[in-house]
N, CA, C and O atoms as a Tripos MOL2 file, in Angstrom:
@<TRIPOS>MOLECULE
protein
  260   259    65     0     0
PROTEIN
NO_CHARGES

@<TRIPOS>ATOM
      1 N        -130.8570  -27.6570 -133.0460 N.3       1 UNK1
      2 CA       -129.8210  -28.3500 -132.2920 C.3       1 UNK1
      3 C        -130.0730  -29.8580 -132.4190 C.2       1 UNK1
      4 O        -131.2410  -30.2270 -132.3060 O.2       1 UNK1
      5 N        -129.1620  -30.7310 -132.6290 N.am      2 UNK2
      6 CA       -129.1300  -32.3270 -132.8440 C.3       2 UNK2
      7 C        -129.8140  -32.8070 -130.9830 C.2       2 UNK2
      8 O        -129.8370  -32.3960 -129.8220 O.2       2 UNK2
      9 N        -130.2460  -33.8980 -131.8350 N.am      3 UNK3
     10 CA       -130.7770  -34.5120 -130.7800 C.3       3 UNK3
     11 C        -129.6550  -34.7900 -129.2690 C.2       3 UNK3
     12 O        -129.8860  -34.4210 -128.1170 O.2       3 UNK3
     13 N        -128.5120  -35.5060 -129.7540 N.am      4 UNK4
     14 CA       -127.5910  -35.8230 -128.8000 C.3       4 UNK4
     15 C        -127.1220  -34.7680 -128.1740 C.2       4 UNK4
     16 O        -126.6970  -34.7390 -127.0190 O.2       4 UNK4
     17 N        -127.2270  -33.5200 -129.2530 N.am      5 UNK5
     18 CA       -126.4990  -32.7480 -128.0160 C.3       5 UNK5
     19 C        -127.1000  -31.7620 -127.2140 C.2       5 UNK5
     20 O        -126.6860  -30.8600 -126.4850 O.2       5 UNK5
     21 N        -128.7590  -32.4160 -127.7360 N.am      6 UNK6
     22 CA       -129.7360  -31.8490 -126.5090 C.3       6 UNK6
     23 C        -129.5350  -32.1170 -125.0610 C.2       6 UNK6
     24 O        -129.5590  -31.4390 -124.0330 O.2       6 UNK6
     25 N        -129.2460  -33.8560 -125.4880 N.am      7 UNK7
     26 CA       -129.1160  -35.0740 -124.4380 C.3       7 UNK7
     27 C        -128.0250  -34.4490 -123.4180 C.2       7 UNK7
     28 O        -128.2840  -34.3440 -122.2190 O.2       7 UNK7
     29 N        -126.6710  -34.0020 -124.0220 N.am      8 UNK8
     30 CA       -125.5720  -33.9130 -123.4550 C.3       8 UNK8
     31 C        -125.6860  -32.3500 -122.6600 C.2       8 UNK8
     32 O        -125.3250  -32.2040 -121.4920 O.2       8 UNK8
     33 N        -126.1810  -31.3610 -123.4030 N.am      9 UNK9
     34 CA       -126.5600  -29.9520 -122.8670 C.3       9 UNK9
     35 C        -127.6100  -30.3800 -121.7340 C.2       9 UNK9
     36 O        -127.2780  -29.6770 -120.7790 O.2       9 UNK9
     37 N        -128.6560  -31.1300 -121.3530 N.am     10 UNK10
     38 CA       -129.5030  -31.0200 -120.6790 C.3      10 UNK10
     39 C        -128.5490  -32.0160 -119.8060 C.2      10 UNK10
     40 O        -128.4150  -31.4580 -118.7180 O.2      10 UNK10
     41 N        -127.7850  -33.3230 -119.8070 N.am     11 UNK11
     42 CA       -127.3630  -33.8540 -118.4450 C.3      11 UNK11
     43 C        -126.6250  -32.6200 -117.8700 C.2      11 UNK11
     44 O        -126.7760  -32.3890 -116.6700 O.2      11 UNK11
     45 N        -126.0140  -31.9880 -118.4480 N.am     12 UNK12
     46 CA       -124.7890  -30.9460 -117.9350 C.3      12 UNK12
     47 C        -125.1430  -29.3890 -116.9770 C.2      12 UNK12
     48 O        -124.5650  -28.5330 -116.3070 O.2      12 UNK12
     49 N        -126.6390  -29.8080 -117.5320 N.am     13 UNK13
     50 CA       -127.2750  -28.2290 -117.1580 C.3      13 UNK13
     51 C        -128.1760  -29.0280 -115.7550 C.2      13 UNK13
     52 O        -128.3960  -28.3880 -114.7270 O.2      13 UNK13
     53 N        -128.5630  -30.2840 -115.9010 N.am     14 UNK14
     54 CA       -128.6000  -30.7380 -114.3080 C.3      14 UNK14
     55 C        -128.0940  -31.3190 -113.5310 C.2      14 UNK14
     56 O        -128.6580  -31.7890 -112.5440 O.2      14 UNK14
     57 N        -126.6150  -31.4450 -113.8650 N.am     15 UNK15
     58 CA       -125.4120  -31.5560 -112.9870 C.3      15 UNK15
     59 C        -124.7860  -30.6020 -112.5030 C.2      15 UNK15
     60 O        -124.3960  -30.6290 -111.3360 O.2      15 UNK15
     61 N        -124.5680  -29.5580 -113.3300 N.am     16 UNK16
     62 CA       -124.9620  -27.7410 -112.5600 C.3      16 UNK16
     63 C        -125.7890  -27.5630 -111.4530 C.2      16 UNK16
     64 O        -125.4690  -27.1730 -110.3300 O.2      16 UNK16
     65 N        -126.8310  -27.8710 -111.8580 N.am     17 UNK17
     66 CA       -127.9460  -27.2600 -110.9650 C.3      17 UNK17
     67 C        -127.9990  -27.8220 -109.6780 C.2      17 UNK17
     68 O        -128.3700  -27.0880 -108.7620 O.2      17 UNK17
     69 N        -127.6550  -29.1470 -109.4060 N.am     18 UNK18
     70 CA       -127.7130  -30.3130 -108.4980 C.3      18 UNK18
     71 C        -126.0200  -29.7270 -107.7730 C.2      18 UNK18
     72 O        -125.8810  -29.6750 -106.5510 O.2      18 UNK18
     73 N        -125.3410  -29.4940 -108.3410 N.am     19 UNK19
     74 CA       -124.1720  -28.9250 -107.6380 C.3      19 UNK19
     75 C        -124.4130  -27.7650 -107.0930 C.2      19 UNK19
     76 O        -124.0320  -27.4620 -105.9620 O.2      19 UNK19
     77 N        -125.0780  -27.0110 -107.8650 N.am     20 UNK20
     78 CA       -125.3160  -25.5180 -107.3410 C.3      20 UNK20
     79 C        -126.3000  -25.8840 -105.7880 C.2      20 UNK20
     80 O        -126.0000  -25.6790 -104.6120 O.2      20 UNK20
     81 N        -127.2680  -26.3580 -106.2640 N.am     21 UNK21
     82 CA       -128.0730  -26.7490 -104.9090 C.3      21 UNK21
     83 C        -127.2170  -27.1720 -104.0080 C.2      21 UNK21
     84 O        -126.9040  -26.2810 -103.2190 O.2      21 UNK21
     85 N        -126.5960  -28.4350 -103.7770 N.am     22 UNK22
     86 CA       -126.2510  -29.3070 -103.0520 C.3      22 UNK22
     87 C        -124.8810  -28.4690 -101.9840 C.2      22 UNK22
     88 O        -124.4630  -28.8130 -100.8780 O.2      22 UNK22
     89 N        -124.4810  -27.3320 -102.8320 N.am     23 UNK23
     90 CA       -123.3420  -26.6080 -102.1840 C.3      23 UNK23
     91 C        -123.8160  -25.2340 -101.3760 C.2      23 UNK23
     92 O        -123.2500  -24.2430 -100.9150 O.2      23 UNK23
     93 N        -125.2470  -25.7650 -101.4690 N.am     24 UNK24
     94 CA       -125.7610  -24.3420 -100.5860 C.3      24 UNK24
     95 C        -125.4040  -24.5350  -99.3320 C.2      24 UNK24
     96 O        -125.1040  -25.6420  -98.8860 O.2      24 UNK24
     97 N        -125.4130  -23.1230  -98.4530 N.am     25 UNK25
     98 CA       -124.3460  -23.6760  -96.8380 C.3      25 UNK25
     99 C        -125.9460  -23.9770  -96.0800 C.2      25 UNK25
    100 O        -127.0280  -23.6110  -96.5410 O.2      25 UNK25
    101 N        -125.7510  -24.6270  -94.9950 N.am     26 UNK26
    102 CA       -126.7390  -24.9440  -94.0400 C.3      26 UNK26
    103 C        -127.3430  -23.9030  -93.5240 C.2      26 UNK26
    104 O        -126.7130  -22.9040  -93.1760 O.2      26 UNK26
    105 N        -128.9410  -24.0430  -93.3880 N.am     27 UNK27
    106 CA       -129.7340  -23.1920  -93.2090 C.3      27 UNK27
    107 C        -129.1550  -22.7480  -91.5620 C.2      27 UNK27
    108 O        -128.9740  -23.6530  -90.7460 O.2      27 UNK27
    109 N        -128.9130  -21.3990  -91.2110 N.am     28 UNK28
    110 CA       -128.9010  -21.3170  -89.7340 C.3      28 UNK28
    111 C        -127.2960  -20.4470  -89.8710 C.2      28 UNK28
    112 O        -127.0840  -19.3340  -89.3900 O.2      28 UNK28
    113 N        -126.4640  -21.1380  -90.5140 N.am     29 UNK29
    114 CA       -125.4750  -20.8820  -90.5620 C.3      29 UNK29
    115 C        -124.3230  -19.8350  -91.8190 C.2      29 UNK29
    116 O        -123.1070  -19.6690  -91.9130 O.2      29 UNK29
    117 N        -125.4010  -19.3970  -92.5020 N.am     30 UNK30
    118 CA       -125.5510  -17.8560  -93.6750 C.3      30 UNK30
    119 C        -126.8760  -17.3850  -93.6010 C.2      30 UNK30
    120 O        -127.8880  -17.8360  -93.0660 O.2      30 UNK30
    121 N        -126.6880  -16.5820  -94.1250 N.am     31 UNK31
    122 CA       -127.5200  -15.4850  -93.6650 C.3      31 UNK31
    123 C        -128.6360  -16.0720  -94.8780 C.2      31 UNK31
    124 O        -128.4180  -16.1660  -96.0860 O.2      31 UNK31
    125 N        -129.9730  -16.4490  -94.0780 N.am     32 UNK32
    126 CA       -131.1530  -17.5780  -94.7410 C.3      32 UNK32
    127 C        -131.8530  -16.9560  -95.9280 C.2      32 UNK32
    128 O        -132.7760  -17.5910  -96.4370 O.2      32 UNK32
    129 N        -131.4950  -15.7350  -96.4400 N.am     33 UNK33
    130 CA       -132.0920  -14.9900  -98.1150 C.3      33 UNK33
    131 C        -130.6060  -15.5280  -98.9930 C.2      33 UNK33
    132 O        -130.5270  -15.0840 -100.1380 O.2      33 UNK33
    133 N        -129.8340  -16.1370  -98.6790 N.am     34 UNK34
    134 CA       -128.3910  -16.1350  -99.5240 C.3      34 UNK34
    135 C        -128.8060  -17.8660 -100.0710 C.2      34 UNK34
    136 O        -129.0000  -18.3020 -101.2060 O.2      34 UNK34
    137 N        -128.8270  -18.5180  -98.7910 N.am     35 UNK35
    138 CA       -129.2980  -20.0600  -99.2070 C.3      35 UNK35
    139 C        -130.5520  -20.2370  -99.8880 C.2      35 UNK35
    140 O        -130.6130  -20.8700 -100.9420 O.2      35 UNK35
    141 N        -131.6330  -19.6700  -99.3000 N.am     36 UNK36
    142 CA       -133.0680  -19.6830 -100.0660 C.3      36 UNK36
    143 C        -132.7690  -19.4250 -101.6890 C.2      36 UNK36
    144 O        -133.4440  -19.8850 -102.6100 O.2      36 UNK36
    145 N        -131.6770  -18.6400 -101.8000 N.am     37 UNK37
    146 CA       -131.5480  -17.9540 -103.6240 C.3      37 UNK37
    147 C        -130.8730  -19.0900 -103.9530 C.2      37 UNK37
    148 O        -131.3700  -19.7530 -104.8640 O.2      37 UNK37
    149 N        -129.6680  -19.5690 -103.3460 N.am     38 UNK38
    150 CA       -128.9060  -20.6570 -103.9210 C.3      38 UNK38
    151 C        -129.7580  -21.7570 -104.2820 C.2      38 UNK38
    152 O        -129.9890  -22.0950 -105.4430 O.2      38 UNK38
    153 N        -130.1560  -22.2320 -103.3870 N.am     39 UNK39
    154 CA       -131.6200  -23.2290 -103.5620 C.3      39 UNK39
    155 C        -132.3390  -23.2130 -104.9620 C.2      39 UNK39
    156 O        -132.4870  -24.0310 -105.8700 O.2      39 UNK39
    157 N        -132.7460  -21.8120 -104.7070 N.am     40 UNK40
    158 CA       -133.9380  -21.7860 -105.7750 C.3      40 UNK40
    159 C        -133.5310  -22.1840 -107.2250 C.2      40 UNK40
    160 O        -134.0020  -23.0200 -107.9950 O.2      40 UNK40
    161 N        -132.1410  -21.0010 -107.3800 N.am     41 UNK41
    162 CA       -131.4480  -20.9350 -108.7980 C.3      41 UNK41
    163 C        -131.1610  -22.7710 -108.9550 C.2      41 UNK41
    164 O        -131.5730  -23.3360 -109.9680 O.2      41 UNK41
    165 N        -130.4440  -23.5550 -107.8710 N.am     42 UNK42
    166 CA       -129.8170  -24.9220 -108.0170 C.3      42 UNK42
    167 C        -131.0850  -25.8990 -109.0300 C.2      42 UNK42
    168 O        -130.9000  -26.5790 -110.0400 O.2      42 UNK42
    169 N        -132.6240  -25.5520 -108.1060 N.am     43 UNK43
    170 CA       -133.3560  -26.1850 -108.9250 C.3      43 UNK43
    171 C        -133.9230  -26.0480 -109.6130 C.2      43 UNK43
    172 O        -134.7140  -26.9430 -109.9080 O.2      43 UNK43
    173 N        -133.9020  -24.9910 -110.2370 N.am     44 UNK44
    174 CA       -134.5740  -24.5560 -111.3380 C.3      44 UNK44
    175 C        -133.6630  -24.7970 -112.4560 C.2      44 UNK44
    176 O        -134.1330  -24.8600 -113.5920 O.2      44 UNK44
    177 N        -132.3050  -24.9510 -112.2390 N.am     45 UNK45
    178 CA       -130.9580  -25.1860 -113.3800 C.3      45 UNK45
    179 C        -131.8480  -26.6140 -113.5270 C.2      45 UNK45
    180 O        -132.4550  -26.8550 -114.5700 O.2      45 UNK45
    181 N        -131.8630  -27.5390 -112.3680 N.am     46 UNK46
    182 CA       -132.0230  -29.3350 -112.5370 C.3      46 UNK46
    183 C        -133.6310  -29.1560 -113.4210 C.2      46 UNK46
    184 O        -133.9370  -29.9620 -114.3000 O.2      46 UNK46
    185 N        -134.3590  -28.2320 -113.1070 N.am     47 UNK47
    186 CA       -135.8450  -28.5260 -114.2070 C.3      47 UNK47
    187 C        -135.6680  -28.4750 -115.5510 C.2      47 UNK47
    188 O        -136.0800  -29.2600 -116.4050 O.2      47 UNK47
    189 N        -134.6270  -26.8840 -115.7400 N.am     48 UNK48
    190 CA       -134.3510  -26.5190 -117.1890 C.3      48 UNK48
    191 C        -133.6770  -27.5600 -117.4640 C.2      48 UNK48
    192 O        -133.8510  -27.8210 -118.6540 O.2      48 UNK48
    193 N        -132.6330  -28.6790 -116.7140 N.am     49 UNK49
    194 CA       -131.9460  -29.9230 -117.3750 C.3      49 UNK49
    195 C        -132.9310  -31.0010 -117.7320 C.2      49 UNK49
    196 O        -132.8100  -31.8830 -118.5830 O.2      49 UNK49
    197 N        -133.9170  -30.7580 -116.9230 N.am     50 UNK50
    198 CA       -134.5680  -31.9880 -117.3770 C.3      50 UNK50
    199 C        -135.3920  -31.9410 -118.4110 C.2      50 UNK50
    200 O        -135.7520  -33.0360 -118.8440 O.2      50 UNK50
    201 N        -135.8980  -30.7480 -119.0630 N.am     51 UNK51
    202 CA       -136.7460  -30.3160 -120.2080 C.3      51 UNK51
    203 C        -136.1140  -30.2880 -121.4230 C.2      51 UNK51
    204 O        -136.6260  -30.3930 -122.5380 O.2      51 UNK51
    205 N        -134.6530  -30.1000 -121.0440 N.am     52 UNK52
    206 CA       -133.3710  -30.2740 -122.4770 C.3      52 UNK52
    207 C        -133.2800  -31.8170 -122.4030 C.2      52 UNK52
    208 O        -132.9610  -32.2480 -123.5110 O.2      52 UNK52
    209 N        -133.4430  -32.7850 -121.5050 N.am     53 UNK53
    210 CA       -133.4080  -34.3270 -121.6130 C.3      53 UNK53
    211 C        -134.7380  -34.9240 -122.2090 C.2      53 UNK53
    212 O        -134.8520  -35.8910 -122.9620 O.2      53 UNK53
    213 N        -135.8900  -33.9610 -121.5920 N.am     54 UNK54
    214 CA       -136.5460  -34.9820 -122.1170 C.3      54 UNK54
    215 C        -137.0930  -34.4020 -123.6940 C.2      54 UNK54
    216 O        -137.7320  -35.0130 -124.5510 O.2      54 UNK54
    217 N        -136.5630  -32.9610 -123.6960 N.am     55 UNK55
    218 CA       -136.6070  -32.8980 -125.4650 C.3      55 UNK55
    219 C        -135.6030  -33.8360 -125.8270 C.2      55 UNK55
    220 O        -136.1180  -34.7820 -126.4220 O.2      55 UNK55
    221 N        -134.2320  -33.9590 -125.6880 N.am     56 UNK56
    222 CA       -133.7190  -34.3740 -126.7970 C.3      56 UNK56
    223 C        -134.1010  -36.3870 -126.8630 C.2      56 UNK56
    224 O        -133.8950  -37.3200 -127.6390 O.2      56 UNK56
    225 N        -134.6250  -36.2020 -125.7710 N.am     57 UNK57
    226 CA       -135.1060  -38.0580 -125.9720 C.3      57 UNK57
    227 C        -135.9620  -38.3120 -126.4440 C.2      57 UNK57
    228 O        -136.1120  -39.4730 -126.8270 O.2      57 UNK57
    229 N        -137.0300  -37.2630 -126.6640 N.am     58 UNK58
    230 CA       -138.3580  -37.2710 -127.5230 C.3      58 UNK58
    231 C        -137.2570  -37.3000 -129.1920 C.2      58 UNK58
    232 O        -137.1680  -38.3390 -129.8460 O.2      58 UNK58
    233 N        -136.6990  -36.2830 -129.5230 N.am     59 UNK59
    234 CA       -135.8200  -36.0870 -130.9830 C.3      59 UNK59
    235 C        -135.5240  -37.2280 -131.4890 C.2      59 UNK59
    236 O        -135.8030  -37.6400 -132.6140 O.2      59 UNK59
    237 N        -134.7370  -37.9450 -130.3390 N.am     60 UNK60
    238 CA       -134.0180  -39.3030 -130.3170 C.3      60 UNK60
    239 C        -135.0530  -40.2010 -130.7920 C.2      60 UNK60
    240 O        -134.9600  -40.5700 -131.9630 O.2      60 UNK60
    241 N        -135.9690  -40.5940 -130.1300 N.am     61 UNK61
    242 CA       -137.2470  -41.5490 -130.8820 C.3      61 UNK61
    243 C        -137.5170  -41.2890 -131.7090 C.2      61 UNK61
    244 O        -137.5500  -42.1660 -132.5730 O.2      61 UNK61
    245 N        -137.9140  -39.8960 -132.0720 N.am     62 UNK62
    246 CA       -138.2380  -39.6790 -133.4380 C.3      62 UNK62
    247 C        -137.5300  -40.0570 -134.3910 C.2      62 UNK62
    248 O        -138.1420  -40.6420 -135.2850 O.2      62 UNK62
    249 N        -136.1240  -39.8910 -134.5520 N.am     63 UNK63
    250 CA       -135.0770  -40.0920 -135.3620 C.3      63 UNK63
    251 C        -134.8600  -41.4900 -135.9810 C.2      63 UNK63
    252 O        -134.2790  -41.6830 -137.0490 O.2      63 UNK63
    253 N        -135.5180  -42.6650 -135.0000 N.am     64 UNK64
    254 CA       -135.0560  -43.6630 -135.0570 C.3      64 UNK64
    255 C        -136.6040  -44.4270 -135.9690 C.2      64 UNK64
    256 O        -136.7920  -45.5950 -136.3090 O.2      64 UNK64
    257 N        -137.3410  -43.4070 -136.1070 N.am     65 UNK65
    258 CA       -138.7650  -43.7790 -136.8740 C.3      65 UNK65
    259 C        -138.1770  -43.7880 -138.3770 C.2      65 UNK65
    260 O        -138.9190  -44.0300 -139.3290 O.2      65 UNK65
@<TRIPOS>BOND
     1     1     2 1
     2     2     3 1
     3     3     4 2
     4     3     5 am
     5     5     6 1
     6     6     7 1
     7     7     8 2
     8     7     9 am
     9     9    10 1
    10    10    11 1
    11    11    12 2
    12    11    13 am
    13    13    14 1
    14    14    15 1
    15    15    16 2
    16    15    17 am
    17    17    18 1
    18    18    19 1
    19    19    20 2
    20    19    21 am
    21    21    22 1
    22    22    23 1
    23    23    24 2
    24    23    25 am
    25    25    26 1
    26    26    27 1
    27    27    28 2
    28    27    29 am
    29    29    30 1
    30    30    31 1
    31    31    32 2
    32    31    33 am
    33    33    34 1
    34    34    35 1
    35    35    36 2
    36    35    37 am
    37    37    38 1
    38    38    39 1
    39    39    40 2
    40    39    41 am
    41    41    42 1
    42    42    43 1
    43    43    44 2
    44    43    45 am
    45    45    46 1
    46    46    47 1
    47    47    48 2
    48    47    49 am
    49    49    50 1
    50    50    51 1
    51    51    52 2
    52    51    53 am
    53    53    54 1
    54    54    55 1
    55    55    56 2
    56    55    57 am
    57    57    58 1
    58    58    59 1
    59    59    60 2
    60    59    61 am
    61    61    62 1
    62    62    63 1
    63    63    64 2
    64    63    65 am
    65    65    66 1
    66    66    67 1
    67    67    68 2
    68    67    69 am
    69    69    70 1
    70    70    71 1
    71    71    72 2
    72    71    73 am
    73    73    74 1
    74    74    75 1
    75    75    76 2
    76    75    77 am
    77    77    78 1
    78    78    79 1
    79    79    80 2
    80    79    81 am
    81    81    82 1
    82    82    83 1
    83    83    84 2
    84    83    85 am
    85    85    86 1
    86    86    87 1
    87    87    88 2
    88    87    89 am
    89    89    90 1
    90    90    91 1
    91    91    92 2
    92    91    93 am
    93    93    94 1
    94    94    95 1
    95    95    96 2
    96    95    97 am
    97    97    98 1
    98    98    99 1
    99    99   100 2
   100    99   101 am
   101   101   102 1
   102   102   103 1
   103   103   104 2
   104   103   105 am
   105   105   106 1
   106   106   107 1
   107   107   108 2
   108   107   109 am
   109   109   110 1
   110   110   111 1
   111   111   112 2
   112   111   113 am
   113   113   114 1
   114   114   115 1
   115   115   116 2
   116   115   117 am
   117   117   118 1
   118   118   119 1
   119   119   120 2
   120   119   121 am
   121   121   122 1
   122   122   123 1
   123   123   124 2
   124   123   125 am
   125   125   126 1
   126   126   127 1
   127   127   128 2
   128   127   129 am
   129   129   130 1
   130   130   131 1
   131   131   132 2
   132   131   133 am
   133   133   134 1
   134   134   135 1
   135   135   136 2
   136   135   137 am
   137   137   138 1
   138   138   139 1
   139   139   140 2
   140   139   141 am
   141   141   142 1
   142   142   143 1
   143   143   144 2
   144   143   145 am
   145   145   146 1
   146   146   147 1
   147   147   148 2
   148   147   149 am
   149   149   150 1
   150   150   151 1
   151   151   152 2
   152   151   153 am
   153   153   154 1
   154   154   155 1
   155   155   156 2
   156   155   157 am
   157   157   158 1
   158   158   159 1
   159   159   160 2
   160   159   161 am
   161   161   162 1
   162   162   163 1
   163   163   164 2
   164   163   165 am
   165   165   166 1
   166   166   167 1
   167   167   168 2
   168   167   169 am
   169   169   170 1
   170   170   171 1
   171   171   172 2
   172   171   173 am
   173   173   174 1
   174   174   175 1
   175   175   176 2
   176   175   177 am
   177   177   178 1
   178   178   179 1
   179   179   180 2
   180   179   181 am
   181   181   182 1
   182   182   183 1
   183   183   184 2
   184   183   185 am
   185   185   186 1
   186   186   187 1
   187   187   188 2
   188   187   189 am
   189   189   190 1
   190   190   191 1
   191   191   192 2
   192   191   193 am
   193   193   194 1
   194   194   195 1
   195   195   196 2
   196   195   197 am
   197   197   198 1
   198   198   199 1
   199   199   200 2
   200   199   201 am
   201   201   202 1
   202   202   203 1
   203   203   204 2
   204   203   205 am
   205   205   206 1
   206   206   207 1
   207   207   208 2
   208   207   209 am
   209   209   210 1
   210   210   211 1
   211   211   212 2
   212   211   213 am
   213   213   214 1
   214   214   215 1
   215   215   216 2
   216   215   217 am
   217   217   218 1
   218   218   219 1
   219   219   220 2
   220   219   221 am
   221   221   222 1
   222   222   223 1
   223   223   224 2
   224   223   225 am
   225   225   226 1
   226   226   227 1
   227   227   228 2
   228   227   229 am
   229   229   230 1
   230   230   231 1
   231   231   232 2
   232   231   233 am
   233   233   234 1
   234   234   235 1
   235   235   236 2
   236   235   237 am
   237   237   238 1
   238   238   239 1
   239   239   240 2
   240   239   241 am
   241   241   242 1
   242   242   243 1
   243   243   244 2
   244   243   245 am
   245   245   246 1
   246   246   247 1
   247   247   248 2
   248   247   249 am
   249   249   250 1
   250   250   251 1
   251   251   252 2
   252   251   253 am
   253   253   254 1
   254   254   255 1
   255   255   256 2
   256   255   257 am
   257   257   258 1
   258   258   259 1
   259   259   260 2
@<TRIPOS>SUBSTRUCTURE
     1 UNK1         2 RESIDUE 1 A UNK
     2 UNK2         6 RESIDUE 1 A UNK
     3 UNK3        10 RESIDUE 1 A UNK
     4 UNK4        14 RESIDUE 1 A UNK
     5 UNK5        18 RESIDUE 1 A UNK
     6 UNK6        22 RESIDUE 1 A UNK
     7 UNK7        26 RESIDUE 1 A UNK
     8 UNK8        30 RESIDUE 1 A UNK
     9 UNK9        34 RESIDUE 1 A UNK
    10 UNK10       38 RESIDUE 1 A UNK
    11 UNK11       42 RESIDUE 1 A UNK
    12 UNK12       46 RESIDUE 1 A UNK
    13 UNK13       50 RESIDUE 1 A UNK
    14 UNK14       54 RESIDUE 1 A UNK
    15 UNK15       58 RESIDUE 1 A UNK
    16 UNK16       62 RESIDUE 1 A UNK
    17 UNK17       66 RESIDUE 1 A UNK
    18 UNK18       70 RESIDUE 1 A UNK
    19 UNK19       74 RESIDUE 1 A UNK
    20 UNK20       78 RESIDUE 1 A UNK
    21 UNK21       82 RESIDUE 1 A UNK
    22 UNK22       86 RESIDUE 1 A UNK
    23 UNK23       90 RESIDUE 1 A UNK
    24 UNK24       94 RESIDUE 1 A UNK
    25 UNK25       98 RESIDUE 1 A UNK
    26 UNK26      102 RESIDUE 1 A UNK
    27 UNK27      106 RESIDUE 1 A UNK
    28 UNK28      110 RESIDUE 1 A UNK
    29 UNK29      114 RESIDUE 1 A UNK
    30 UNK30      118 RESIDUE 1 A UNK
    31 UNK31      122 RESIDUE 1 A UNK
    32 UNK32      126 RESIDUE 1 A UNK
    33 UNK33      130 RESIDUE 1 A UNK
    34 UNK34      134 RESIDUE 1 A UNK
    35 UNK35      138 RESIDUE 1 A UNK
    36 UNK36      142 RESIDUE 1 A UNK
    37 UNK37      146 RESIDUE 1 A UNK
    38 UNK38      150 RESIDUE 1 A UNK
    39 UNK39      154 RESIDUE 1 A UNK
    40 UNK40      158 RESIDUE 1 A UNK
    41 UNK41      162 RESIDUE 1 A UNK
    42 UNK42      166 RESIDUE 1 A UNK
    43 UNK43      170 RESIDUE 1 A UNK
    44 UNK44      174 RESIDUE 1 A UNK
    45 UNK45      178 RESIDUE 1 A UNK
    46 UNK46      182 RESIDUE 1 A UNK
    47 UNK47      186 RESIDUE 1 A UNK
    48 UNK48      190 RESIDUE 1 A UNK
    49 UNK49      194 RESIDUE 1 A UNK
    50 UNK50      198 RESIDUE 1 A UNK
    51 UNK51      202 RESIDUE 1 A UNK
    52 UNK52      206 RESIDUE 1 A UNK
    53 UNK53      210 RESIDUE 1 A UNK
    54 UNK54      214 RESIDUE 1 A UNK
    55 UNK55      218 RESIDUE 1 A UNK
    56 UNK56      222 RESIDUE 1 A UNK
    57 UNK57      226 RESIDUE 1 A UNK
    58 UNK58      230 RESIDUE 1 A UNK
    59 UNK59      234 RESIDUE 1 A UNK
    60 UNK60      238 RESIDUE 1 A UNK
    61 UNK61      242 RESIDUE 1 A UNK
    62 UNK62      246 RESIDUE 1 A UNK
    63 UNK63      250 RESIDUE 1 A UNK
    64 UNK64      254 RESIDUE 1 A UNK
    65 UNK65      258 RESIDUE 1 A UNK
């Protein structure tokens, strides 16, 4: 996969994840195993985004050697 569109797959996959999180309902107010999962999945999308960013920015330097 090209470098850029590591760049572009990994912002997108932690703008997912950060949405997915951020739209979890308030603890207290769903039933607290429904939010705990939303949670979990939200940040684990934003880690896997950030491992597709910081591969394709490692690619990116390289490229420019």
């Amino acid at each position: 996969m090209k470098a850029r569109r590591l760049v572009a797959l990994g912002a997108a996959v932690t703008l997912l994840g950060t949405a997915v999180a951020a739209t979890a309902p308030v603890i207290g107010a769903a039933a607290a195993e429904r939010v705990h999962v939303q949670q979990t999945m939200g940040g684990i999308a934003v880690v896997a985004g950030w491992a597709l960013l910081a591969w394709g920015i490692h690619q990116l330097g390289r490229l420019s050697r």
